[in-house]
C-alpha positions as CSV (number, residue, x, y, z in Angstrom):
1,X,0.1,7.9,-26.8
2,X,3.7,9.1,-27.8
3,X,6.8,9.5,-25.6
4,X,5.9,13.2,-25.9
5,X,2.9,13.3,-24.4
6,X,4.5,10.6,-21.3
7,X,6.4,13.6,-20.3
8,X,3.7,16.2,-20.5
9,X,1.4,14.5,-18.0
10,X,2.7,13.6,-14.7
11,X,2.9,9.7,-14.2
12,X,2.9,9.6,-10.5
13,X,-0.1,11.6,-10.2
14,X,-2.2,9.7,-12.9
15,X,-4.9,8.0,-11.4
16,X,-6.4,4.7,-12.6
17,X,-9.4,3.6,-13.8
18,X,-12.0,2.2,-11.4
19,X,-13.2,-0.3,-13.8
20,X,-11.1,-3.1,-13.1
21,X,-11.6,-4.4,-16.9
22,X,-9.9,-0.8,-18.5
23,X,-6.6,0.3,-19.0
24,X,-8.1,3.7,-18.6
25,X,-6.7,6.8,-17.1
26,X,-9.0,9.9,-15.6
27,X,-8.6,12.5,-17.2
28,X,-8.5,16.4,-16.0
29,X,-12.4,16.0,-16.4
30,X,-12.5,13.1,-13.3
31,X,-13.4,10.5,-16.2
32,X,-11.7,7.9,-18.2
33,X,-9.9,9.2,-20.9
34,X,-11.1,5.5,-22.2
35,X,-14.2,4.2,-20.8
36,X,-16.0,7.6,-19.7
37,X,-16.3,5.8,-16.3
38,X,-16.2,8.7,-13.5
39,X,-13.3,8.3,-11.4
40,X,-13.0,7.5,-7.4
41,X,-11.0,10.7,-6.7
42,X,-11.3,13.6,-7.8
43,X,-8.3,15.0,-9.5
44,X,-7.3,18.3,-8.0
45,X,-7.4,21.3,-10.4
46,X,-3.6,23.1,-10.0
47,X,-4.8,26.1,-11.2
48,X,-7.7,26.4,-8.1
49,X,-5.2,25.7,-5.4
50,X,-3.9,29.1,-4.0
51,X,-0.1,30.5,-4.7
52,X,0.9,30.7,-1.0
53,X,-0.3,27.2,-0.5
54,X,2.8,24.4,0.7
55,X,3.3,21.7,-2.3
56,X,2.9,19.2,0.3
57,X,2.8,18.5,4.0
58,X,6.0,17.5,5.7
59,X,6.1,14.3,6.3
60,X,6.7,13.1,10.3
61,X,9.4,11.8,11.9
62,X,8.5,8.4,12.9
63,X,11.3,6.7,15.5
64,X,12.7,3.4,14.7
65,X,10.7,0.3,16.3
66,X,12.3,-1.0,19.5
67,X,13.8,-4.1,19.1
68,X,12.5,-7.1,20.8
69,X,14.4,-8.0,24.5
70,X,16.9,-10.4,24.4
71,X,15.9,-13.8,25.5
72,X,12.3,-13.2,24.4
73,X,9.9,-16.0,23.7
74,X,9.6,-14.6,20.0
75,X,13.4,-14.3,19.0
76,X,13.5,-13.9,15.3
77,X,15.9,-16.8,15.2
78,X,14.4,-19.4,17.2
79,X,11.0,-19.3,15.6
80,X,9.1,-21.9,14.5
81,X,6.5,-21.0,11.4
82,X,2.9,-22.3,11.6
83,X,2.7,-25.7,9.3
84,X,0.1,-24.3,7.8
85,X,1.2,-22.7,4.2
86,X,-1.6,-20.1,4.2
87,X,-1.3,-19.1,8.0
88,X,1.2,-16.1,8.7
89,X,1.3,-17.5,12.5
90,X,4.4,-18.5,14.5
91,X,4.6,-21.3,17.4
92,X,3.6,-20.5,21.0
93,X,5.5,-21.6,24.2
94,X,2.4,-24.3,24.4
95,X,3.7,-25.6,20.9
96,X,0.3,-24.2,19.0
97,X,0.5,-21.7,16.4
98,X,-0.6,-17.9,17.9
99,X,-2.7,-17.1,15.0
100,X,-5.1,-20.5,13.8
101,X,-4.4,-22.3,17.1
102,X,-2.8,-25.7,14.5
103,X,-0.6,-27.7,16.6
104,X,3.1,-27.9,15.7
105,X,4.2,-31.6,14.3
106,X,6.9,-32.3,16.1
């Protein structure tokens, strides 16, 4: 593949291959341009889609996530992480972790 041909095709919308094991894309035929393997989507055909259609939907407003009250049990800087490396959990008020239920040492 030259440099050429990285700015005929459109990166962001190249999908994939399914196969884990290829460095395939799919091609406009919904297979791998490497492989043959079918593909998992679909690739829309620009040509079908009609003229007056919108590019793409508008995306929606989401508002900001309320911050926590102040004071609150879980402040951000008074928590304590679970011991456990491979738990994502914080500390409770009853000194056990919210997630696996591991005690805090300490």
């Amino acid at each position: 593949m030259t440099t050429a041909d990285l700015h005929d095709e459109s990166w962001e919308d190249r999908q994939l291959c399914s196969n884990e094991n290829c460095i395939g894309v799919i091609g406009p035929d919904g297979r791998c341009k490497e492989c043959g393997q079918p593909g998992l989507v679909p690739i829309p055909n620009p040509a079908a889609q009609p003229r007056n259609a919108p590019e793409s939907a508008p995306t929606p407003q989401l508002s900001p996530p309320e911050a926590a009250p102040p004071g609150d049990a879980d402040d951000w800087e008074n928590r304590r992480l679970c011991p456990d490396e491979s738990c994502i959990g914080v500390i409770g008020p009853d000194g056990r972790c919210k997630e696996c239920g591991k005690p805090y040492p300490g």
